[in-house]
C-alpha positions in Angstrom: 16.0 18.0 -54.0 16.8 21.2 -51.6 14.4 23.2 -53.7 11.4 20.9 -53.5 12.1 20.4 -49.8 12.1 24.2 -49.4 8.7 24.5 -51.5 7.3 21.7 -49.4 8.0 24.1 -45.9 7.3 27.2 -47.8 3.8 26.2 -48.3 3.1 24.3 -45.3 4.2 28.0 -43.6 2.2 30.0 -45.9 -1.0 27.9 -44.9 -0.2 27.6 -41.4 0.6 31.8 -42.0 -3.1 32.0 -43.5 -4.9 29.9 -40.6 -3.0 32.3 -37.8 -4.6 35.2 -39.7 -7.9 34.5 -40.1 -8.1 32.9 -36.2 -6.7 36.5 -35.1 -9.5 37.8 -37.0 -12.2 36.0 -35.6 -10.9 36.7 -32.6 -10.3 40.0 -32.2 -13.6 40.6 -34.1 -15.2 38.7 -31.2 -13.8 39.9 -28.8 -14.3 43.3 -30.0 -18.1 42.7 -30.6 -19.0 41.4 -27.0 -17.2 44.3 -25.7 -19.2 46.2 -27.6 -22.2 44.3 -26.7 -21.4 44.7 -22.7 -20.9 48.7 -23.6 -24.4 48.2 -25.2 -25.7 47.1 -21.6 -24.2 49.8 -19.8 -25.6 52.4 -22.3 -29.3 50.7 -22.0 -29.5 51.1 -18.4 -28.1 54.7 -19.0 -30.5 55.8 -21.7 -33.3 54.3 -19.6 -32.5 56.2 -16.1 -32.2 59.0 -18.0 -35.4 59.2 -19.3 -37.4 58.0 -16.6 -35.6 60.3 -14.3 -36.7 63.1 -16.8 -40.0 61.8 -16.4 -39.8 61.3 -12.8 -41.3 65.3 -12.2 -43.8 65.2 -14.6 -45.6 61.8 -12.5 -45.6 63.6 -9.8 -47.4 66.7 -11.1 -50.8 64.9 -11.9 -50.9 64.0 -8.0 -50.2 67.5 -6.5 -52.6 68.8 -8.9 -55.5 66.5 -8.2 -56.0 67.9 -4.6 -55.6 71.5 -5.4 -58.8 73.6 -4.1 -59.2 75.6 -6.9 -59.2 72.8 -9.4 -61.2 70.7 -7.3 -63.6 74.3 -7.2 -63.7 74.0 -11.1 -64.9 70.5 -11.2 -67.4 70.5 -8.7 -69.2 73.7 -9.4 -68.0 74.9 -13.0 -67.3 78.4 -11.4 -64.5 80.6 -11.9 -62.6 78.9 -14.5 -61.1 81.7 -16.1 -59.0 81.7 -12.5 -58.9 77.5 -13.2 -57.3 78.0 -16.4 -54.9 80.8 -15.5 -53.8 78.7 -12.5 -53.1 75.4 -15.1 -51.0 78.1 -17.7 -49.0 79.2 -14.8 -48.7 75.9 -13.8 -47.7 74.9 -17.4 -45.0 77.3 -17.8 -43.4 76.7 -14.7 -43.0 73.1 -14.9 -42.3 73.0 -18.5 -45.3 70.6 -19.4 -47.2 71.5 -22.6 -50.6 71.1 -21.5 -52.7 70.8 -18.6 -55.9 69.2 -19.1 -59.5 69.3 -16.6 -61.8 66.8 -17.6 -64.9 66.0 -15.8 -66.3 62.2 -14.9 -67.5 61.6 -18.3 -63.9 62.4 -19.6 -65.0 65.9 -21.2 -62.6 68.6 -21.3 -63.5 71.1 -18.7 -60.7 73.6 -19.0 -57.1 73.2 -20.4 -54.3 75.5 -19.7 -54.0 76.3 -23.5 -58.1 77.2 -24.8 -56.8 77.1 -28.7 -56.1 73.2 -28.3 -59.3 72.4 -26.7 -62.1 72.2 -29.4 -59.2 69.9 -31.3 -59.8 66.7 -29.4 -62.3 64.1 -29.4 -64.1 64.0 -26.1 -64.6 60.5 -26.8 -60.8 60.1 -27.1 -60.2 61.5 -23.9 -62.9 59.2 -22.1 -61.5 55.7 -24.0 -58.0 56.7 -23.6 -56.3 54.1 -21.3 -54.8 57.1 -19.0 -58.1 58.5 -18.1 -59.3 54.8 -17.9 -56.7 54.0 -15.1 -57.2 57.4 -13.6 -60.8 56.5 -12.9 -59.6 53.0 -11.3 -57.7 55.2 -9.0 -54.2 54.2 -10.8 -51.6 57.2 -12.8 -52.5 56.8 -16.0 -49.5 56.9 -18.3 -50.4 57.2 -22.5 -48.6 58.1 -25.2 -50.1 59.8 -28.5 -49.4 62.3 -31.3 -50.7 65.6 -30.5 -53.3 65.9 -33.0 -52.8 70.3 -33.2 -49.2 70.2 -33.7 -48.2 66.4 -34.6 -45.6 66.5 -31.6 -45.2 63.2 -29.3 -46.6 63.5 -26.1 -46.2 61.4 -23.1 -49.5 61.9 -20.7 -50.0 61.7 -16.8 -53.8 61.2 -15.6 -55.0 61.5 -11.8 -58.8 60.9 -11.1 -60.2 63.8 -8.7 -62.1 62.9 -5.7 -64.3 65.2 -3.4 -66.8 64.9 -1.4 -66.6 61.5 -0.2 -66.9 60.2 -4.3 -64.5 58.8 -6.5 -63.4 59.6 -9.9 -65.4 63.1 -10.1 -62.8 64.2 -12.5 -59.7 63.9 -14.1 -56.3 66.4 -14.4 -54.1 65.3 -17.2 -50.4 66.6 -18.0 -49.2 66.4 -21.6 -45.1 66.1 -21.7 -43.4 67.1 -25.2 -41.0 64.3 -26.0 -39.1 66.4 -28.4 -38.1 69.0 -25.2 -36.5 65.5 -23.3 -34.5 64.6 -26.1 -33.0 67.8 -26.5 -29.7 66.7 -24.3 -29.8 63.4 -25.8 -28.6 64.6 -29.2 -25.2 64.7 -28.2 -24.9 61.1 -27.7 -22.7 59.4 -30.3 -24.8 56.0 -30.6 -28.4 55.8 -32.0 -30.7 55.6 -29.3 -35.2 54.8 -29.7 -37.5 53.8 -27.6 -40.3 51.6 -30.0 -43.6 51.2 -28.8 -45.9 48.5 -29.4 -46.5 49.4 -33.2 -42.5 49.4 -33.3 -42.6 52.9 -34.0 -39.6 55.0 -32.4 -41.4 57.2 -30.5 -38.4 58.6 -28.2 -35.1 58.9 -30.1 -32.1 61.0 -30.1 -31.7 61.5 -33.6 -34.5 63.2 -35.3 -34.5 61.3 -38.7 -35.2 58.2 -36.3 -38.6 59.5 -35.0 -41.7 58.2 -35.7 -40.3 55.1 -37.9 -41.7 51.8 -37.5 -39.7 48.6 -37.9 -42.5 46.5 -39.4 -44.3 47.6 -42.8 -46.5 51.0 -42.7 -49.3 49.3 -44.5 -49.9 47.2 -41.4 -52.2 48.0 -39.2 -51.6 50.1 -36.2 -52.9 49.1 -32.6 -54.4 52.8 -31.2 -54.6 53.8 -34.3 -57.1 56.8 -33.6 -54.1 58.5 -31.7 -51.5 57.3 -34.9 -52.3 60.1 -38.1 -51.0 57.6 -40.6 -49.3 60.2 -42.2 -47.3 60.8 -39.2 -45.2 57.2 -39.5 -42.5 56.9 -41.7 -41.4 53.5 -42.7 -37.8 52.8 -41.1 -34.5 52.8 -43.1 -33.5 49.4 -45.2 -32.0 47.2 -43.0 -31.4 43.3 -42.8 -30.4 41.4 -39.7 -28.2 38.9 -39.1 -26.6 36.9 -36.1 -22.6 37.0 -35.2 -21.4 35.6 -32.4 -24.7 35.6 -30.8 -25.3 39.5 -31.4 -28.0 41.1 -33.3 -26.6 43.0 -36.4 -28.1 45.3 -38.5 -26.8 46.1 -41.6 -28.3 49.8 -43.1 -28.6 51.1 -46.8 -26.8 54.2 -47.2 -29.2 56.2 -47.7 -29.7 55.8 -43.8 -27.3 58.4 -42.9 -25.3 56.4 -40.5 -23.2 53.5 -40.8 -23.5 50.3 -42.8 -23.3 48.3 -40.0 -24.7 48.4 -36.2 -24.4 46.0 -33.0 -28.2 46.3 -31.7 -29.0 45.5 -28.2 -32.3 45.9 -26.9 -34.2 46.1 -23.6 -38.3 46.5 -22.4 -38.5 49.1 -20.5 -42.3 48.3 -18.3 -42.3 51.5 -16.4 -43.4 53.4 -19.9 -44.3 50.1 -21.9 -41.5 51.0 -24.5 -38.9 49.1 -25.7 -35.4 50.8 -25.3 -33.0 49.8 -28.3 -29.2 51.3 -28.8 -27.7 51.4 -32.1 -24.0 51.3 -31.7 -21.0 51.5 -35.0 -18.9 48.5 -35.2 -16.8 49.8 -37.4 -14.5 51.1 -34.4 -14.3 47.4 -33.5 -13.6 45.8 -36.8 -11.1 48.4 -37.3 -9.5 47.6 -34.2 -9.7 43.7 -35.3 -8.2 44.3 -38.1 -5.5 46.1 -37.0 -4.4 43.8 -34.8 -4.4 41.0 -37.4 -2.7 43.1 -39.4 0.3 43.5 -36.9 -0.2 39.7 -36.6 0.4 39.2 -40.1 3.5 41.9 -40.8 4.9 39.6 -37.7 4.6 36.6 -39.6 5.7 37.8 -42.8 8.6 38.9 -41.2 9.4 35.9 -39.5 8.8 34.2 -43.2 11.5 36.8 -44.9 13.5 36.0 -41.5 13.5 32.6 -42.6 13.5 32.6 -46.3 16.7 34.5 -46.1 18.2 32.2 -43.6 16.8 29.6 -46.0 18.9 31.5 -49.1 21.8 31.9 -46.9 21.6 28.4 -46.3 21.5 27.7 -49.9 24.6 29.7 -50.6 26.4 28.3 -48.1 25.7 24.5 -49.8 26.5 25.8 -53.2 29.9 27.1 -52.0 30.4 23.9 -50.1 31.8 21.9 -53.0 34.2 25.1 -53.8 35.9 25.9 -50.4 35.0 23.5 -47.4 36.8 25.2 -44.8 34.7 28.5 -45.7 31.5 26.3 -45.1 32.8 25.7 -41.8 33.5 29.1 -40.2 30.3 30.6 -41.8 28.2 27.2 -40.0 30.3 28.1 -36.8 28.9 31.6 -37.0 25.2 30.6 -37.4 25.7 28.3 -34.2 27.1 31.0 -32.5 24.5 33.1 -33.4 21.5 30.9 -32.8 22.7 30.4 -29.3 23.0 33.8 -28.6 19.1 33.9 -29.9 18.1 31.1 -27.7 19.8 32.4 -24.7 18.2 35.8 -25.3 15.0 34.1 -25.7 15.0 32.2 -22.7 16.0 35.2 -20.6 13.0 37.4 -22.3 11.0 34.3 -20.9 12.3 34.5 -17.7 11.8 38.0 -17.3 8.2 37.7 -18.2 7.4 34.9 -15.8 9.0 37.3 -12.5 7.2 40.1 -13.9 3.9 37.8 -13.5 5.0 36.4 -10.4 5.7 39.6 -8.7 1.9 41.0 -9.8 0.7 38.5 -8.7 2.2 38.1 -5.0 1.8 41.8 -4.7 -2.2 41.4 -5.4 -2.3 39.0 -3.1 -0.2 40.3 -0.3 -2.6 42.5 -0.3 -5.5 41.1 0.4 -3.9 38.3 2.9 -1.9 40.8 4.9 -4.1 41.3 7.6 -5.1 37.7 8.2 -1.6 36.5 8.2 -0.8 39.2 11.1 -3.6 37.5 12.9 -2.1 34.0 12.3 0.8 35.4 14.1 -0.4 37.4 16.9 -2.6 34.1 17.7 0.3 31.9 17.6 2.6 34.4 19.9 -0.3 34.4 22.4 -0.6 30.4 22.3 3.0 29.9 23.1 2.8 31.8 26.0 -0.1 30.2 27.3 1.6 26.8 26.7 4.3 28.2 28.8 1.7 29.0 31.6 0.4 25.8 31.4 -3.0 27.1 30.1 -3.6 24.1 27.6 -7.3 25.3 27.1 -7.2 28.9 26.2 -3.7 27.7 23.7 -5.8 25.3 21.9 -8.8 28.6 21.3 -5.8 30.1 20.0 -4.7 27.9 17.8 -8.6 27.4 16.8 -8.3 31.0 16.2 -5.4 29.9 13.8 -7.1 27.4 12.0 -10.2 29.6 11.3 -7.7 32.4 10.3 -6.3 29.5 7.7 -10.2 28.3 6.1 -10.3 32.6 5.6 -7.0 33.1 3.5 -8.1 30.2 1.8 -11.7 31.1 1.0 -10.1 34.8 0.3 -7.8 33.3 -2.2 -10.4 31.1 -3.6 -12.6 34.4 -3.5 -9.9 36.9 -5.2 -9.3 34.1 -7.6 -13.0 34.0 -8.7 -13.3 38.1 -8.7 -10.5 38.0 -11.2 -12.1 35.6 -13.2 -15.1 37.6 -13.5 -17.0 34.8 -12.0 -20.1 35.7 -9.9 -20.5 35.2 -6.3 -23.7 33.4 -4.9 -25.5 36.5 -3.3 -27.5 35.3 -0.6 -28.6 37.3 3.0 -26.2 38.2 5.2 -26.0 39.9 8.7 -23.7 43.1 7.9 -23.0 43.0 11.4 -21.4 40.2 12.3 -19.2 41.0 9.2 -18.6 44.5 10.7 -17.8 43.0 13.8 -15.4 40.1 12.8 -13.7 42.9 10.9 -13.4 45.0 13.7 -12.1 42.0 15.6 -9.6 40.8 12.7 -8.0 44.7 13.1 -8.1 45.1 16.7 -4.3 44.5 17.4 -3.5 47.2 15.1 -6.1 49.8 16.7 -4.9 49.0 19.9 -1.2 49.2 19.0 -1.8 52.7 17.2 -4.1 54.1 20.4 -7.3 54.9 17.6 -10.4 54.8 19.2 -13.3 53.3 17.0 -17.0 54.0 17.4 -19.5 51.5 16.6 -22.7 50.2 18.6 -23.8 47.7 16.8 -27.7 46.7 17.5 -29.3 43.9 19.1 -30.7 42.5 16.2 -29.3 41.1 12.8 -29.1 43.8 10.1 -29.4 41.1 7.0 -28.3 42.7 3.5 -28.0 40.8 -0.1 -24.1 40.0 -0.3 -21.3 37.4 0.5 -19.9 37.0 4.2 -16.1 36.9 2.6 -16.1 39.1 -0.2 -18.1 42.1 2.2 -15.2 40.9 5.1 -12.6 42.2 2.2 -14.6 45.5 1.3 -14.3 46.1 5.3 -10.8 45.3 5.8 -10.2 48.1 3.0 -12.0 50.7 4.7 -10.8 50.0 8.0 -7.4 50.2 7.4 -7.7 53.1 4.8 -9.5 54.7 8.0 -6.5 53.8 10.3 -4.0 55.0 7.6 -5.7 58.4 7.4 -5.9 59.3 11.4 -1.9 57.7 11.9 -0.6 60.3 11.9 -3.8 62.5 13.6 -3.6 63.7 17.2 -6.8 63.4 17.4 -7.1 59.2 16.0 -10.8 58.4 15.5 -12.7 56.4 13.3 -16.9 55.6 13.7 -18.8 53.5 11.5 -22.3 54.1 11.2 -25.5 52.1 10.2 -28.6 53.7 8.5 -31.5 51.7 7.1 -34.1 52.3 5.1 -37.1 50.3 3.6 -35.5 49.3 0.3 -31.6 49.4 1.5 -28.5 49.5 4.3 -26.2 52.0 3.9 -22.6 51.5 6.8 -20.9 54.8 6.7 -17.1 54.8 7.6 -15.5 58.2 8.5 -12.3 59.3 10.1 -10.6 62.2 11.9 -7.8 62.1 8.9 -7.0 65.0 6.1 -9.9 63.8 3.9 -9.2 63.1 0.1 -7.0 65.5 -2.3 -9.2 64.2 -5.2 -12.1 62.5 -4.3 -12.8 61.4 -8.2 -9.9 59.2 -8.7 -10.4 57.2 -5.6 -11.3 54.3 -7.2 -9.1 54.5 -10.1 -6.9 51.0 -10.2 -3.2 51.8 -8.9 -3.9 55.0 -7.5 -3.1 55.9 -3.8 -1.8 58.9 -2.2 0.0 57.0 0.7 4.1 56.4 0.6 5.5 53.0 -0.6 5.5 50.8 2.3 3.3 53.1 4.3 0.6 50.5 4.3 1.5 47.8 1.9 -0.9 49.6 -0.4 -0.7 49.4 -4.1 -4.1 51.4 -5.4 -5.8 48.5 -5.7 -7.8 47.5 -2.2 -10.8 50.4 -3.1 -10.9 49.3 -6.6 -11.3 46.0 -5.9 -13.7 47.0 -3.1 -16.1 49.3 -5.6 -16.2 46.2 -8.0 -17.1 43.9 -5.1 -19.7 45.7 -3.8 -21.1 46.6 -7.7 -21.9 43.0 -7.7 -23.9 42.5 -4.9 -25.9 45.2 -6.9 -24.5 47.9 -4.3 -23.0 51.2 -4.7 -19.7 52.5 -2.9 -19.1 56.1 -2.5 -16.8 58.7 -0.9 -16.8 62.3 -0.3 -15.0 64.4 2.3 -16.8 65.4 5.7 -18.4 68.1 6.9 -15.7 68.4 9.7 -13.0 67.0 8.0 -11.9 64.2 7.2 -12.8 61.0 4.6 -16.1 59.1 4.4 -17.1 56.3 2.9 -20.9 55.1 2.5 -21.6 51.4 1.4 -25.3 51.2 0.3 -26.4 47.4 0.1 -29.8 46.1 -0.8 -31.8 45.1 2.1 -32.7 41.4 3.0 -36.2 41.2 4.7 -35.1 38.0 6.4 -33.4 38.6 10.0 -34.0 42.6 9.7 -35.4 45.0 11.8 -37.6 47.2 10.8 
């Protein structure tokens, strides 16, 4: 009977063993994949500033170039173009473009800064090319094509040329070779293409990517005059499936990479492209896997842990019709000892719950020190105006109190949600009064530590995209960083500043302090410079204040001053409604 009872808990422990596995798989595989997948994100927008900031030059050329005299010369009288075509081959090799082209209004090649390329295009491909098209409609022209001399990829720039009162007498055009932007790319460790409409990877970091279309070569090709169908290569074997609501392709190996590959994707408008990152998930399964393994030595040990108490048990039955009293003693011992394991137990829980607690209140001691400080200054001055019989101005106080109350709450509520990765409602708001309810929430301690603060605020709202409580906490941060740094200063100042610009806001806070020591690890979590207790500071207040403002699609930055001291600049998109101009 004890052996089929044993078997009967042996196997419901070995299944509920197997179940614990596989969830920890699943899991951890999950969990791994959408970290991977928000990695992904962050290495689209990357790969996509990247090149358009490489391309950002090369726009601009077309547009000088269009109202240069000598070009304009060229076009409008066909003289001197030897001089013309020296000027675009300078040109050329000091901006690093591979061609320059002239073309007249019926989108014929005048001169080009490279005469052995000219007689290989198609006049009529120049004049039905969409770039020349929207240069004539008085738009850049942007095109992409395979050079038909040297079957590179080209990006192209067109400007019309206007003179003489007319429009579109002409056309300048600035051929880009892709291959010399990719150049830095190929240090990258994911796979990243941009496909065009064809889904042919016409930008990519690794070579043996380029010029591969997704879809079957046989199909046909839209543009296919600037496509030499020997040019596409069909991509590598793949298959695509759906896991956990990512996109994952699985390669042959003859592909050269990996078997497997999370694929997030992205249109990029600016150059009509479609950006997509190939990153390895075997770093993620590996990881998943490793953890389930740990998982499962765990249990197994826990299962030997309790098989062998389950044969020691078994033992101590069989000698229980031999010697009694022995039975005894040895059951006394495993009382003992399981008490000893459930007190240890409960202390290891104990111990865990104070760590908690005391990261927890330290967080949020933080964040409420300031307004509790408040509370209390308010409720000193209401006392003593209940004492002078000033009713009225005690019950502002104690207003004052109140409102102090709704803000730890809606800062609890807000630090609560910010931990929780839970998204704000961003919505206009005047900077201003923030700044100025900030400066009022801190104005005890300024006065108490004789700092003088500069700020002139203007006469009209300055409305960014943000939230009233969350930019209150990113100010509170910076203001008493601010005061922290000039404490000890004979000289104690602190300005804040306001600069605006079309598309943003940017409120500068600087001090009279020592500046930072290293002014890349500023928003590291946990790190601060100041003594324990100097400021109830932990390392986390700029941390928190860099992710805050990162939401409101912001950017938070710090460098030392040109006099001295540290400044921060807090650049906020700009809300139309309210501002100034």
């Amino acid at each position: 009977m004890f052996h089929i009872f044993r078997r009967k808990y042996l196997i419901i422990y070995a299944a509920l063993a197997v179940a614990i596995v596989l969830g920890t798989y699943w899991f951890e595989t999950r969990n791994g994949l959408n970290q991977l997948a928000k990695t992904g994100a962050v290495r689209l927008e990357q790969s996509r500033d990247r090149l358009l900031g490489q391309l950002s030059s090369f726009r601009q050329l077309p547009n000088v170039l269009a109202k240069h005299p000598q070009l304009i010369a060229a076009v409008k009288t066909r003289e001197n173009l030897t001089e013309a075509r020296s000027f675009l081959l300078n040109t050329s090799l000091s901006t690093g473009v591979e061609d320059i082209y002239l073309l007249d209004d019926q989108g014929q090649i005048i001169i080009t800064s490279n005469i052995t390329e000219a007689d290989h295009y198609d006049t009529a491909m120049f004049h039905n090319r969409a770039d020349v098209r929207a240069a004539f409609n008085g738009r850049l022209g942007f095109f992409h094509a395979i050079d038909p001399v040297d079957q590179s990829r080209d990006f192209f720039f067109a400007r019309r040329i206007d003179f003489d009162g007319a429009y579109g007498r002409g056309v300048i055009v600035v051929q880009v070779d892709i291959a010399s932007l990719e150049f830095d790319w190929q240090i990258d460790e994911d796979v990243i293409a941009f496909f065009d409409e064809n889904e042919v990877a016409f930008v990519t970091n690794r070579q043996n990517v380029a010029m591969r279309r997704l879809s079957p070569v046989t199909s046909p090709l839209l543009r296919g005059e600037y496509y030499p169908q020997s040019a596409v290569r069909p991509f590598f074997e793949y298959s695509v499936r759906q896991k956990f609501g990512h996109d994952l392709w699985w390669f042959d190996d003859d592909s050269g990479s990996a078997s497997e590959k999370l694929t997030v994707s992205r249109f990029v408008p600016q150059i009509d492209l479609t950006l997509r990152v190939f990153m390895k998930t075997q770093n993620a399964k590996a990881a998943a896997l490793l953890q389930t393994q740990l998982v499962a030595a765990m249990l197994a040990m826990i299962g030997l842990g309790f098989w062998a108490l389950s044969q020691r048990r078994k033992r101590l039955a069989d000698r229980l019709a031999i010697e009694e009293a022995a039975n005894a003693r040895l059951e006394a011992r495993v009382e003992d000892r399981t008490k000893q394991l459930r007190e240890t137990q409960a202390q290891l829980i104990q111990a865990g719950k104070l760590t908690a607690l005391g990261q927890m209140s330290a967080s949020i001691s933080h964040e409420l020190n300031q307004p509790m400080a408040a509370i209390q200054n308010f409720a000193q001055n209401g006392t003593k105006l209940l004492k002078m019989d000033r009713a009225t101005d005690a019950a502002q106080n104690f207003d004052h109190i109140k409102g102090q109350v709704d803000r730890m709450s809606r800062i609890i509520k807000s630090l609560r949600a910010f931990a929780r990765k839970e998204k704000e409602t961003i919505a206009p708001v005047d900077v201003q009064l923030v700044i100025q309810e900030t400066i009022e929430l801190l104005s005890q301690r300024c006065d108490d530590e004789n700092i003088t603060l500069h700020f002139t605020p203007s006469s009209t709202p300055v409305m960014v995209m943000g939230g009233h409580v969350r930019l209150q906490q990113v100010f509170i941060n910076l203001l008493n960083n601010a005061y922290d740094a000039v404490i000890d200063q004979p000289n104690k100042q602190v300005w804040i500043k306001i600069n605006m610009t079309p598309e943003n806001v940017q409120i500068i806070v600087a001090d009279s302090g020592k500046g930072f020591v290293d002014e890349t690890r500023v928003f590291e979590p946990f790190y601060s410079t100041k003594d324990i207790g100097a400021s109830k500071g932990m390392g986390l207040g700029l941390s928190i204040s860099y992710g805050i403002i990162g939401s409101f699609g912001g950017e938070l930055t710090c460098k030392n001053g040109a006099d001295g001291g540290a400044e921060f600049c807090v650049k906020l998109n700009r809300s139309l409604q309210g501002s100034t101009t």
